[in-house]
N, C-alpha and C positions, 0 to 999 in steps of 0.2 A: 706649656712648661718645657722647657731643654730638659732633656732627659739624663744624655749625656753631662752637661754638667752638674745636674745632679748627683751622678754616679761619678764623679771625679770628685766629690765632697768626702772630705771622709767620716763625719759623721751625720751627712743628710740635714744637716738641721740651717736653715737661714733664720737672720733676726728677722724681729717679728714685725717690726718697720718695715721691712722689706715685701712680707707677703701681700697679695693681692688682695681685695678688697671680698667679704663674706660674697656667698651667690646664692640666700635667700631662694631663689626661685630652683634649687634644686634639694631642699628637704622637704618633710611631707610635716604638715599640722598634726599632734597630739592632744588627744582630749580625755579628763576622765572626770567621769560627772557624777557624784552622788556616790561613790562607791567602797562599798561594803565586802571585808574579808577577815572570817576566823576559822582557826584552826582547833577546833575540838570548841573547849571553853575560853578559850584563848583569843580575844577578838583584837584584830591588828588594824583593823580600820572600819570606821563607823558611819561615815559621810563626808566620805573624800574627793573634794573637786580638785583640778588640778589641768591648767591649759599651757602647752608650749607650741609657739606659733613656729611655722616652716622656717628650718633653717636656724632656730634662734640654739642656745647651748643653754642647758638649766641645767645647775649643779643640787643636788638633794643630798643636806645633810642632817644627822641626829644620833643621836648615843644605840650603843647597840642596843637592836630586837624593838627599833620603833618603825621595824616594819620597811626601812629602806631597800633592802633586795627583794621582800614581796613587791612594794611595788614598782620594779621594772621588771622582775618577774612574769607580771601582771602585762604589762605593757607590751613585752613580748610574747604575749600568747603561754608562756609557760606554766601561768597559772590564772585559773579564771576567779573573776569575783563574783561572791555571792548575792550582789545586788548592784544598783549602777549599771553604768556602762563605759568603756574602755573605748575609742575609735582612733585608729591612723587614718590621716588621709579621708576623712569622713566618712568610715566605713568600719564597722564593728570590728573586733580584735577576735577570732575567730581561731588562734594556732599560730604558728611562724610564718612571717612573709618574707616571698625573695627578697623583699629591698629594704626590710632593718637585720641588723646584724651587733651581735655581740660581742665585749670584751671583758674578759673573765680576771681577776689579779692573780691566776696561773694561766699562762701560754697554751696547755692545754694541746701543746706538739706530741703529732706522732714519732716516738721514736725511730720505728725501722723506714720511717719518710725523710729521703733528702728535703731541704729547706723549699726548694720549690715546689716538690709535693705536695707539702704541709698547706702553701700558700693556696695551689690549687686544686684543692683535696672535693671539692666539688666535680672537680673536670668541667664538660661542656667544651664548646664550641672555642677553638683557638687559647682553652686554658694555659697552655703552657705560656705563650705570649702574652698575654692578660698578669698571670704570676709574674713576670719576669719585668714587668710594669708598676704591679705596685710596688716588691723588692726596691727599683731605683726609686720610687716615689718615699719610702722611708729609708732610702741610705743604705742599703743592704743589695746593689745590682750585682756584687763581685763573690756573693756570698751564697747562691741559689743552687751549687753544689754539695754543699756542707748539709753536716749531717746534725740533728740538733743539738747534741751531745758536746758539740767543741764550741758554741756558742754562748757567751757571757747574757747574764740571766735581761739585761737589758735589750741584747740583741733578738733575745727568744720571744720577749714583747713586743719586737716590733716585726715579727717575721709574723705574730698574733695580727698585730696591727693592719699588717699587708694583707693577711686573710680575709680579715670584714673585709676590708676595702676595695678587695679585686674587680667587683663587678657594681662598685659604684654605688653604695648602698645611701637610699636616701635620709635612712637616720640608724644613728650610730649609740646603741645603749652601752653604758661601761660601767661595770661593777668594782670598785676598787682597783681598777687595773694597776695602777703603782705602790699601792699599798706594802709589795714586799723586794722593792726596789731600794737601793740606798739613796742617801740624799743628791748627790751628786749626777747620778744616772738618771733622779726621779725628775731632776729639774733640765735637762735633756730632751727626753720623754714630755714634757709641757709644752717645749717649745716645737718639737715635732708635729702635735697635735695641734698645736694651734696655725703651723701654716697648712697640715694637712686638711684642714676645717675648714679653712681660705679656700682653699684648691678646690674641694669637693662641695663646699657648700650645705652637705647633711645638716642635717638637725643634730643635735647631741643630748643625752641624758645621762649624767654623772653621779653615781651614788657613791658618796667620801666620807671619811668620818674628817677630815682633814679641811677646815674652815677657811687655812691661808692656803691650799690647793684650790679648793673652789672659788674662792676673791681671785687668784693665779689667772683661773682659765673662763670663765662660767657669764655670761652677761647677766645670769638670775638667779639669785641662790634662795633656795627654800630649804626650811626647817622644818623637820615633822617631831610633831611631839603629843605625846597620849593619840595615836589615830589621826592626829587631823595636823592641819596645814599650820604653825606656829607663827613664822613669818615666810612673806614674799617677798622679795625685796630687789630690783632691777640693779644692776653695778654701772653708773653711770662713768667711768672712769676710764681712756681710754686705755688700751691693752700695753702700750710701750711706757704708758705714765704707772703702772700697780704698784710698783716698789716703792714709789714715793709720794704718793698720793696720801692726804690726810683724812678726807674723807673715807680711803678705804682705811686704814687704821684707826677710824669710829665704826664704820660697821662693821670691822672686825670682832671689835669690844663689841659690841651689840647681839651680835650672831652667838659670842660666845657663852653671855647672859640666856640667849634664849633655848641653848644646845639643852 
């Protein structure tokens, strides 16, 4: 990727015809087989299967408290299940691993951190260059001075955005990240992701309450409801045709029967 031209974009974002084709062979396989999680009396899942293969984008959606942020919670080591099993990458979910990373619907910025701080707030080896990489990779190279306070709430998700992605993470969890975005910013933020998903190739896990956001970005949208998996269903539609496609404006109406 020119980098430079990217940082002479003013808003980072290219159509989505234009980005590069997925690279599968740089996320890692999710698996979660059999699994079981309650909170007191309170049981959130009962025998939860659930597989997203390397690289692919699964969006999860369902009305609040069916359990949607337990389970990526789950997924990244931040909460364990009380039965089943959970594995990245064919290997038990064990805690946080270097190489999935999170995005929260707060930015979740240090204030007394300039923006490139923020980005490289891990440090390590050649951070500051690494920060200063993903910055022009969402549009934001000219902005790695700033402080996060003068930054518009779209800009502060994507200086979030830059964080996961500094160090190339092979799958990218996201919990409402746009949810307190406006509409105009939110649909911005779409397209960003979806060439930055091109570029890096991660795996992705999208928890929405937002049906026509997940048809948007998602090649798989699943439905949870009472515990368990409602619908599965693959978006066969390609990504420049969604707006106009009829088929996705049936499982639209579908999705929304089964919400």
């Amino acid at each position: 990727m020119n980098r430079a031209a990217l940082q002479a974009e003013p808003k980072g974002i290219v159509p989505v015809t234009e980005a590069a084709a997925p690279r599968p062979d740089a996320g890692v396989g999710i698996r979660i087989v059999q699994a079981a999680k309650a909170f007191g009396d309170r049981v959130v899942f009962q025998d939860l299967s659930l597989e997203v293969a390397p690289g692919e984008f699964v969006a999860v959606v369902g009305r609040s408290g069916c359990g949607k942020t337990t389970l990526l919670r789950m997924i990244a080591g931040l909460e364990t299940a009380d039965a089943g099993r959970i594995e990245i990458a064919r290997k038990p979910v064990s805690g946080l691993r270097g190489d999935v990373r999170l995005l929260f619907q707060e930015p979740r910025l240090l204030p007394w951190h300039r923006v490139i701080s923020n980005v490289g707030i891990a440090r390590g080896p050649d951070w500051r260059a690494l920060a200063q990489g993903a910055l022009v990779d969402v549009g934001l190279g000219d902005r790695a001075g700033d402080w996060p306070a003068v930054l518009s709430g779209g800009q502060r998700q994507r200086v979030a955005l830059a964080r996961a992605l500094v160090r190339h993470p092979k799958a990218l969890l996201m919990d409402e990240p746009f949810g307190a975005l406006d509409a105009l910013t939110r649909a911005e933020m779409h397209k960003l992701l979806i060439r930055i998903r091109r570029e890096y190739g991660f795996t992705a896990v999208l928890i929405t309450h937002d049906v026509r956001e997940a048809l948007t970005l998602a090649d798989r949208i699943v439905v949870l409801r009472d515990g368990a998996v409602a619908v599965d269903e693959p978006i066969n539609v390609p990504l420049e045709l969604r707006g106009t496609s009829p088929r996705l404006r049936h499982l639209e109406h579908r999705i929304l029967t089964e919400v």
